[in-house]
C-alpha positions in Angstrom: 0.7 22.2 22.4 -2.2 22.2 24.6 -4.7 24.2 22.3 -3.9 22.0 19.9 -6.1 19.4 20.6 -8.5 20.9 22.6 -11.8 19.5 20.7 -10.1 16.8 18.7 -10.7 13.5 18.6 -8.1 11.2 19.2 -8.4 8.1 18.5 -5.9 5.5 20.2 -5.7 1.5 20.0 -4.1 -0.9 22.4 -5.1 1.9 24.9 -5.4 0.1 28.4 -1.2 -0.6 28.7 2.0 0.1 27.7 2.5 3.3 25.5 -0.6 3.4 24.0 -2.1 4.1 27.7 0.6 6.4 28.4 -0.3 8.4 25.7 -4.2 8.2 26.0 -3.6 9.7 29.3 -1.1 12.8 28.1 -3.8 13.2 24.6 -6.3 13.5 27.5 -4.2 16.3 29.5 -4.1 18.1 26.4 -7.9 18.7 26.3 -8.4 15.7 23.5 -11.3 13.7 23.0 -9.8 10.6 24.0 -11.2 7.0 22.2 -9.1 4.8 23.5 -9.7 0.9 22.3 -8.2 -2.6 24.4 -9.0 -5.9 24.4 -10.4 -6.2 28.0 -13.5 -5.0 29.3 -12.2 -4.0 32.9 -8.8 -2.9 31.8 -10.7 -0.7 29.6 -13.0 0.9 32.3 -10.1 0.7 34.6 -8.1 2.9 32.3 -10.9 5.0 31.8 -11.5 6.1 35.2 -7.8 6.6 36.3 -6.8 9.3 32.8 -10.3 11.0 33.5 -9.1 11.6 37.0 -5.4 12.2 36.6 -6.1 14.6 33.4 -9.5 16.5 34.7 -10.9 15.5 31.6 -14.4 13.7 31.7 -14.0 13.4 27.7 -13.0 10.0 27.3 -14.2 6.8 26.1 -13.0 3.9 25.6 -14.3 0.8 23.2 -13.7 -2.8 23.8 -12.6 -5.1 20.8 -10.2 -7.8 20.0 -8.4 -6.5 16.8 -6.9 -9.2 15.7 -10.9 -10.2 14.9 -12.2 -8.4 11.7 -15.4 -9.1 12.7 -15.3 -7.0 15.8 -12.9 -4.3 14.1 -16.2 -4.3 11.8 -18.6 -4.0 14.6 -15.9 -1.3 16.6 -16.7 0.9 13.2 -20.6 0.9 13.9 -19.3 1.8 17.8 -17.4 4.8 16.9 -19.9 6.0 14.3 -22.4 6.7 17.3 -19.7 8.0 19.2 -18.3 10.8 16.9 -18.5 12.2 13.9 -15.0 12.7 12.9 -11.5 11.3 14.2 -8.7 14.3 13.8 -6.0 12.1 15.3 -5.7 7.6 14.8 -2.9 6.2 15.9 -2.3 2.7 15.4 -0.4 1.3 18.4 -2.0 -2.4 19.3 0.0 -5.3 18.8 2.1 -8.0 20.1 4.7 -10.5 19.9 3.8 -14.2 19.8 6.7 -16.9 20.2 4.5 -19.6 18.8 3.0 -19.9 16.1 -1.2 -18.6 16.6 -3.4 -18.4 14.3 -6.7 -15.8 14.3 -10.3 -16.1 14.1 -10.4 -15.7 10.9 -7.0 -18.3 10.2 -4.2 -15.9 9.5 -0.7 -16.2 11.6 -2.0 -14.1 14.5 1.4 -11.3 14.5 0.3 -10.8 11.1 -3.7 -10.6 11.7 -2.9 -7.8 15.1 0.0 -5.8 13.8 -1.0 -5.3 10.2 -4.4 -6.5 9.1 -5.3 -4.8 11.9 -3.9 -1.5 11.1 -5.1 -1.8 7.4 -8.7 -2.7 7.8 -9.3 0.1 10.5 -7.7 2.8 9.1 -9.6 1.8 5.8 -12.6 1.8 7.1 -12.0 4.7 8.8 -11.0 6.8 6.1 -14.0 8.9 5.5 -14.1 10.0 9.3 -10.3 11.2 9.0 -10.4 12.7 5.3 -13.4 14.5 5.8 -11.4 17.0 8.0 -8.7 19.0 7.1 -5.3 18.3 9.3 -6.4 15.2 10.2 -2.6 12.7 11.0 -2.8 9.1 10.8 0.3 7.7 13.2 1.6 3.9 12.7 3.3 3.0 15.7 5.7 0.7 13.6 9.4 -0.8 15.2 13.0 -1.0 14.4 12.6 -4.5 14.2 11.7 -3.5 10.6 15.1 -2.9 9.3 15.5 -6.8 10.0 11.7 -7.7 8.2 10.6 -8.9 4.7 7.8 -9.3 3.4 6.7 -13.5 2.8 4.8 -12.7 -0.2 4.4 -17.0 -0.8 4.2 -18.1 2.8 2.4 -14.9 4.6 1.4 -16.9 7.4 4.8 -18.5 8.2 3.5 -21.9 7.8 6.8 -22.9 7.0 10.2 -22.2 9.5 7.8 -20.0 12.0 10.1 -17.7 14.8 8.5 -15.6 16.2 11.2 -12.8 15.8 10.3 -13.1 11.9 6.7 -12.8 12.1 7.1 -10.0 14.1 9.7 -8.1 12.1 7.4 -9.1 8.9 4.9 -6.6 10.4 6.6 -4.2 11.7 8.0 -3.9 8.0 4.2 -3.8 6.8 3.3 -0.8 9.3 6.1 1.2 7.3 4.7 0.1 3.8 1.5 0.9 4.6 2.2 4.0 6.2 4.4 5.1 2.8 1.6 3.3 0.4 -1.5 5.3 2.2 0.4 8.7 2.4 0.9 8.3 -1.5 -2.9 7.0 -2.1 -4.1 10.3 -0.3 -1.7 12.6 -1.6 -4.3 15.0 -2.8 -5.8 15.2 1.1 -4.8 17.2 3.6 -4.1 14.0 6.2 -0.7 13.2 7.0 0.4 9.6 7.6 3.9 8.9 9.5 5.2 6.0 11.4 7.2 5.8 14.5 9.3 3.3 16.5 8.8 4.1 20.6 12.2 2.6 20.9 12.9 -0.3 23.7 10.3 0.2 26.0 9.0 -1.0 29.6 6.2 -2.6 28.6 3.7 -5.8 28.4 4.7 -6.9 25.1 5.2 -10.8 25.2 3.7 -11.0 28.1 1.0 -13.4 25.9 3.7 -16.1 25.9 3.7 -17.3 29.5 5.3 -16.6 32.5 8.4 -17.6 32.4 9.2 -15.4 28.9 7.1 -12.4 30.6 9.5 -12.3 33.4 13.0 -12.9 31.4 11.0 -9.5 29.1 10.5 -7.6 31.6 14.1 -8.1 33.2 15.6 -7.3 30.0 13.5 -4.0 29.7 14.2 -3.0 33.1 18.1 -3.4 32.0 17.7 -0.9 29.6 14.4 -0.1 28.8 12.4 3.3 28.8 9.2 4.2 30.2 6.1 3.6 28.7 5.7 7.7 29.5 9.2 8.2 27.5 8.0 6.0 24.3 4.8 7.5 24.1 6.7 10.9 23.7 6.9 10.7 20.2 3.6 9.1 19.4 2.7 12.8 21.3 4.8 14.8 18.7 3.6 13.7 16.0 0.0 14.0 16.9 0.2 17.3 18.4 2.7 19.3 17.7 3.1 22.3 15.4 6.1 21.2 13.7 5.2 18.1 12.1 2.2 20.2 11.1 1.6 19.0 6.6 4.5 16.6 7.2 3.6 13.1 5.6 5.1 9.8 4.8 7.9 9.6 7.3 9.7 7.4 9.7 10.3 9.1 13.1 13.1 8.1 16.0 12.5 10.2 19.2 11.1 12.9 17.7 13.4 13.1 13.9 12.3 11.8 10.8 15.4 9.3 9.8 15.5 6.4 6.9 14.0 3.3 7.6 14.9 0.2 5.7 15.9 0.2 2.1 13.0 -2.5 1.2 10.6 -0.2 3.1 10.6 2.0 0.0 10.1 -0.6 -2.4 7.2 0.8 -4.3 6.4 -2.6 -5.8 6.8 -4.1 -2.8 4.3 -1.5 -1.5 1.9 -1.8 -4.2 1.7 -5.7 -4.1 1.9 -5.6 -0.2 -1.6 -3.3 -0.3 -3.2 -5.3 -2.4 -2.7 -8.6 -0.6 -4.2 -6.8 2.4 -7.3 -5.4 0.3 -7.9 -9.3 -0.9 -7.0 -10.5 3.2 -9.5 -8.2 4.7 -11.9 -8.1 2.3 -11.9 -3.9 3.0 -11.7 -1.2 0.0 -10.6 2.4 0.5 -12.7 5.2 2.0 -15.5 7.1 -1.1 -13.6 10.4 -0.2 -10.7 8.9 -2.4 -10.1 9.1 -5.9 -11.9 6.5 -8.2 -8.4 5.7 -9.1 -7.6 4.0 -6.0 -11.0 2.2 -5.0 -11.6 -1.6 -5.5 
């Protein structure tokens, strides 16, 4: 799969850690144009420096922003306009789990403003970069946690009987809507859009909730949890390889597409679920879209 993606750009978020860095790092072996995004300024150059030595390949950059901050996902737009002028490959991978209740700079329950919002605005205002080019595969890094979510259509930010296993499963269901929703809206493109869950994986989610929690996280991942190499394996797949090559608007386990929940393909759901997040983040869809489905 190497030639693959020799010359592509590969956009990656939530870059400096977990899967999302092992990833950056194998995209960057494969001869990508790495654009990896994190939250932290040194993690970011730190990551930067190690991938560019361990792959040989002086082609990456990285971007710092706090995504669960439109205003910065705005201003990381205007960054990665100067930096390229197309994006073959985004993959939507930051997120996190929050045990209390947070909210977000701009007052939405902060699981909801990182692991959707988050995925919706960039990817919309990303669009024209990504549909511009032919072959170009949008990848939600989504969870099984999502057989367990609904959607809180009335009480979106959980203002009312918070856990934080709820939020979280709430938008890990909305990272399988949207990836269903989108690959319908650009059904006359040639982009694929598919989600994934890495499975139970080594890595720094929850750590955001203090020590104690961090250290009970990562003892249960070290019980039974994969590497953040092994997770990132399919989030490799299905940006790379061959096979998957004009597949769209799937759910992948280690490397199969498989059903996800029964709600997940609720296309009213879907519909209402999209237009929630249009009115949230204030985006609309890409101009390379049909008139049909603008704002």
């Amino acid at each position: 799969m190497k030639t693959n993606l020799e010359g592509k750009y590969c956009l990656i978020t939530g870059a400096t850690s977990g899967v999302g860095r092992a990833a950056a790092g194998e995209l960057a072996r494969m001869g990508a144009n790495v654009l990896g995004i994190g939250r932290d300024s040194n993690r970011c150059a730190e990551a930067k420096s190690e991938i560019q030595n361990a792959s040989g390949n002086p082609n990456v950059t990285f971007f710092v922003a706090d995504l669960s901050d439109m205003d910065q996902i705005h201003r990381l737009v205007v960054e990665i306009d100067s930096a390229c002028e197309r994006i073959d490959v985004l993959i939507n991978n930051a997120g996190a789990f929050f045990l209390r209740r947070r909210l977000s700079k701009q007052g939405f329950e902060m699981t909801w403003a990182l692991n959707h919002l988050n995925y919706f605005l960039l990817t919309n205002l990303l669009l024209d970069r990504i549909t511009g080019h032919p072959h170009a595969r949008i990848i939600n890094v989504a969870s099984g946690s999502h057989y367990q979510g609904t959607i809180n259509f009335e009480d979106i930010n959980l203002e009312r009987g918070y856990s934080g296993w709820k939020a979280y499963s709430q938008s890990k269901l909305a990272n399988v809507l949207f990836t269903y929703e989108l690959d319908r809206r650009l059904s006359n493109q040639e982009v694929t859009v598919n989600a994934l869950t890495p499975g139970f994986v080594a890595t720094r989610i929850g750590h955001n909730n203090g020590k104690f929690i961090a250290f009970l996280v990562r003892l249960v991942q070290k019980a039974g949890g994969k590497t953040p190499e092994q997770g990132a394996e399919t989030i490799i797949y299905l940006a790379a390889s061959p096979e998957v090559e004009g597949v769209s608007g799937k759910y992948f386990v280690e490397k199969q597409a498989v059903e996800s929940s029964l709600l997940s393909y609720d296309l009213e759901v879907a519909r209402r679920l999209w237009e929630m997040s249009e009115v949230l983040t204030g985006s609309t869809p890409g101009k390379n879209l049909p008139p049909v489905y603008r704002a």
